[in-house]
N, C-alpha and C positions, 0 to 999 in steps of 0.2 A: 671050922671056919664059919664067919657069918660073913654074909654080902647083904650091903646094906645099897640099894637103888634108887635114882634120886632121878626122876626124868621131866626134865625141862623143854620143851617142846622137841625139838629132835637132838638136844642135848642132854646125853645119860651118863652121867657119873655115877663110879661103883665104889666103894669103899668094901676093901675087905681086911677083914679082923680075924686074928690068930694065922697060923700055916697055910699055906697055898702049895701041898705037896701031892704026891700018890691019890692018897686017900679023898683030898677036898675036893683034887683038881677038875674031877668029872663035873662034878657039882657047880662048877664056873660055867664050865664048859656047855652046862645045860642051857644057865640063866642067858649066858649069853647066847644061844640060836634062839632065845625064844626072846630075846629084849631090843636085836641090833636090827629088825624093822625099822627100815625109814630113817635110822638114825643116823649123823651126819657128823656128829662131836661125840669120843668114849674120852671120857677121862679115869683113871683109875686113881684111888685114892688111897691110898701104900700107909698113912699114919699110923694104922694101928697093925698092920702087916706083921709078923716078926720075920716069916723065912717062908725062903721058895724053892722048891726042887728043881729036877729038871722038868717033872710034868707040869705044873706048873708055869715053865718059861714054856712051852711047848702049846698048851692054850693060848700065851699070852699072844706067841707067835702065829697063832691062826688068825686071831683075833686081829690081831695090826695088817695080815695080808686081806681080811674082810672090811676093814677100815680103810683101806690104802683104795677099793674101788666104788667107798660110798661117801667118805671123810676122811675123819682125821684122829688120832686117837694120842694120847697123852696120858705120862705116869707121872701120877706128881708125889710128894712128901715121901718119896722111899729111904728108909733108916740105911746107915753106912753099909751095912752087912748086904743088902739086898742090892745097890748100886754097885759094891764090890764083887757080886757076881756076876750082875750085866757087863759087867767090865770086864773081867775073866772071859765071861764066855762069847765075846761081843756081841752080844745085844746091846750091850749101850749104842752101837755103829745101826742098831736097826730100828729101836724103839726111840719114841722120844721123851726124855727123862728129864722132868724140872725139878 
């Protein structure tokens, strides 16, 4: 997986490319204690996303409850198959998904 970071004064969008599983998910999990300083907008950016585990939704869900007491956080461009698991597993009821 690559995570690509785009930080706009307290607004950081992440773009990540390839699997978001087991394996990557630490590796999120790092960038973000060390990025979500002060930030107040996450967006994630799912376009080049293909799939996500549970670990995976498991960061994402930390992530939204560090979000929820500094900002706001947002997933945008997630392909059918990835929405289709927020759906399943409801996340879609906790994240916010454009």
């Amino acid at each position: 997986m690559e995570i690509k970071k785009d930080l706009n004064g307290t607004d950081l969008t992440m773009g990540l490319v390839g699997r978001l599983d087991t394996t990557t998910s630490p590796e999120l999990e790092e960038e973000l204690n060390a990025s979500l300083e002060g930030v107040t907008a996450l967006t994630f950016d799912f376009s080049d996303l293909e799939y996500i585990s549970s670990a995976g939704l498991r960061v994402l869900l930390t992530a939204q409850k560090k979000m929820n007491k500094q900002g706001s956080m947002v997933i945008k461009n997630a392909n059918e198959a990835i929405v289709e698991i927020f759906e399943v597993t409801g996340f879609s009821d906790i994240l916010t998904v454009e």
